[in-house]
ROZA-643462 format. One line per 4 residues: number of its first residue (from 1); their letters; for each residue x, y, z of C-alpha. Coordinates in Angstrom, 1 decimal. Each point is the difference from the previous one (the first is absolute). Layout:
N
NUM	a	X/Y/Z | ... .
***
This chain:
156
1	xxxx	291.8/237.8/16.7 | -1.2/3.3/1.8 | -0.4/0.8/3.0 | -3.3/1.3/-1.0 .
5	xxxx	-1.0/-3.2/-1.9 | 1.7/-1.9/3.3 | -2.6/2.2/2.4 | -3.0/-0.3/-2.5 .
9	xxxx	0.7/-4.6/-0.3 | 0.7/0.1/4.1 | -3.5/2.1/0.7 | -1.7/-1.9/-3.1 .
13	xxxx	1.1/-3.1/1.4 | -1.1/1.2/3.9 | -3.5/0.5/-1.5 | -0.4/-3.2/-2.2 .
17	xxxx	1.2/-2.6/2.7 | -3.2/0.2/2.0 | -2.0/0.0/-2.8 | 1.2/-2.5/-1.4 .
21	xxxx	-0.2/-2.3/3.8 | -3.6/0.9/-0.3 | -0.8/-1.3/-3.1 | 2.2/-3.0/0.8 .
25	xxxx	3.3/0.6/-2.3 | 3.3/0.3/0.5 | 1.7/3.0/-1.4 | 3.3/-1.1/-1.6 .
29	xxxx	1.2/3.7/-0.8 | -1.1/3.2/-1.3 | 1.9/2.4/-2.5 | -0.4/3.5/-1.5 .
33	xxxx	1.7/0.1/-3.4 | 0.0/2.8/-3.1 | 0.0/-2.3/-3.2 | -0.8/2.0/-3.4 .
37	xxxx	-1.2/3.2/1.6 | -2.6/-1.4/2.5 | 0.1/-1.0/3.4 | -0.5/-3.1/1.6 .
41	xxxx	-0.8/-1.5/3.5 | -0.1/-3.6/-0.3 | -0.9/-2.5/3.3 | 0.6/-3.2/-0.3 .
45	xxxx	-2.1/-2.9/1.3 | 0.1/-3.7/0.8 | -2.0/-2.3/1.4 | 0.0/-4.0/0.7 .
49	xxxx	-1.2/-1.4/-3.1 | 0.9/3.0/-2.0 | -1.9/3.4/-1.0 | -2.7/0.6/-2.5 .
53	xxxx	-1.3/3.3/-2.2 | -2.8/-0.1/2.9 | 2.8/0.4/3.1 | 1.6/2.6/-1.9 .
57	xxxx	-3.0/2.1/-0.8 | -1.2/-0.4/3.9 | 3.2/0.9/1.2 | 0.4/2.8/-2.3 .
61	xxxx	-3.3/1.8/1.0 | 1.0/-0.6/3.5 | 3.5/1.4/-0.4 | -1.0/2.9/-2.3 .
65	xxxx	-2.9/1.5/3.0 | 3.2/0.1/2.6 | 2.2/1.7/-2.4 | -2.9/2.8/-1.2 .
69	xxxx	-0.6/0.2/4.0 | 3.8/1.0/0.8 | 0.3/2.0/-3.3 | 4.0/-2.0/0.0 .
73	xxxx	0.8/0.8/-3.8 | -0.6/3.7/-1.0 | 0.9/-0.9/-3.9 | -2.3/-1.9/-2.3 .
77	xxxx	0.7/-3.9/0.0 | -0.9/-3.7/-0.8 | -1.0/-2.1/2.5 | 1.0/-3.6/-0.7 .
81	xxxx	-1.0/-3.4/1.8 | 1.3/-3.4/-0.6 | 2.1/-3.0/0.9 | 3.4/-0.1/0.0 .
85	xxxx	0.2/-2.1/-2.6 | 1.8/-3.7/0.0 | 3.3/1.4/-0.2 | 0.0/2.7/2.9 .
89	xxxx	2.9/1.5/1.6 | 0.9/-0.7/3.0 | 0.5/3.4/1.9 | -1.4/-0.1/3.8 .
93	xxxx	0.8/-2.7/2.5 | -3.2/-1.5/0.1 | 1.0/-0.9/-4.6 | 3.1/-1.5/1.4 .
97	xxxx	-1.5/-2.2/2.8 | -2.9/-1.0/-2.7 | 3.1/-0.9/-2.4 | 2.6/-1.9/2.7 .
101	xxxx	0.6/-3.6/-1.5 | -1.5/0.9/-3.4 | 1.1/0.8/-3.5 | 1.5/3.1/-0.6 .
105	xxxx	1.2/2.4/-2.9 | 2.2/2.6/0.1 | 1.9/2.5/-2.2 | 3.0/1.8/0.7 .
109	xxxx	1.3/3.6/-1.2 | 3.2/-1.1/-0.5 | 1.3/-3.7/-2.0 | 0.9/-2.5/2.8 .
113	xxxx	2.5/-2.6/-2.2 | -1.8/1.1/-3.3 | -3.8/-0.5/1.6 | -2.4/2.6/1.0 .
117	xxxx	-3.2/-2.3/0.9 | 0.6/-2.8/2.6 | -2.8/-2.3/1.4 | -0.2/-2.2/2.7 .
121	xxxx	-1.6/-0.7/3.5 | -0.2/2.9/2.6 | 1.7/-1.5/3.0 | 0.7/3.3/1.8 .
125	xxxx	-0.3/3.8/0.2 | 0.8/2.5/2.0 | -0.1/4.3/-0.4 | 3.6/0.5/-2.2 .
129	xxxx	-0.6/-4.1/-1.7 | -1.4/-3.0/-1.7 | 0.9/-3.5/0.1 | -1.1/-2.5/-2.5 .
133	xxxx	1.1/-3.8/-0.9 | 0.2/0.1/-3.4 | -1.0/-3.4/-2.2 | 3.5/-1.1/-0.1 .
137	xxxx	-0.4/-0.3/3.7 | 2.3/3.2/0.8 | -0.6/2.8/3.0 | 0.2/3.3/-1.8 .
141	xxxx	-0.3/3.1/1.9 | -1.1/3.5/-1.7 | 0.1/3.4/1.6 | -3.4/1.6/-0.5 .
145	xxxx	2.2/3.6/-1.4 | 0.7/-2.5/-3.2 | -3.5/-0.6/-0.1 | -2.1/0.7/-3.2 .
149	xxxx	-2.7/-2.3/0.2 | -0.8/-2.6/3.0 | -3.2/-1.7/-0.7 | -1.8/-3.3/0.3 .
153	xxxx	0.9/-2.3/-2.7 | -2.7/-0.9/-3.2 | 0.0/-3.4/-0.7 | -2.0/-0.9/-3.0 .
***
């Protein structure tokens, strides 16, 4: 990542979190991405109960009069709203606090004895790891640079 896409998320994100207090929504994160040619600035929203098309419209008009204000994105771009989706990643503190004593998923860059996805329950974290108790009962501890992936877990 940038440091230009790093300033434009951290400023994006310094405008968004208000606005999204106001309207009553937690902002889970907020991410400027080139995909295909175009630009994107995506904010992501939850709420208790979960989002709807309507929260995401609100907070997108909301968002979008604060970003046209400050003039933060001199290039054309996409502006984006939605949840983060079942599966979210957990990236700030406040994912893995959410996540503490639930399922997990994680991948790893590199085989660890032949397996690169592990699962289990996220019994502790700190800024360099991640612990979880896998479902044969056994502590495994990751270091986050091995990281991929670390999201909550999908059951279905």
């Amino acid at each position: 990542m940038s440091a230009k896409t790093e300033a434009v998320e951290a400023r994006a994100e310094a405008l968004a979190l208000p606005v999204a207090e106001e309207k009553g929504y937690e902002l889970v994160d907020v991410e400027y991405v080139k995909e295909a040619g175009n630009w994107y600035l995506r904010a992501y929203i939850d709420k208790p109960g979960g989002v709807t098309v309507d929260d995401c419209e609100i907070m997108s008009r909301a968002f979008e009069v604060k970003l046209d204000e400050e003039d933060l994105i001199p290039e054309a771009y996409i502006l984006e709203v939605s949840s983060p989706g079942l599966g979210r990643p957990l990236k700030k503190e406040k994912d893995y606090v959410r996540a503490m004593g639930k399922e997990i998923e994680l991948h790893t860059y590199k085989p660890i004895d032949k397996n690169k996805q592990f699962f289990g329950t996220l019994t502790a974290y700190d800024k360099e790891s991640v612990t979880i108790l896998d479902e044969g009962g056994q502590e495994m501890q990751f270091q986050k640079k091995d990281l991929a992936l670390i999201r909550m877990a999908i059951d279905f």
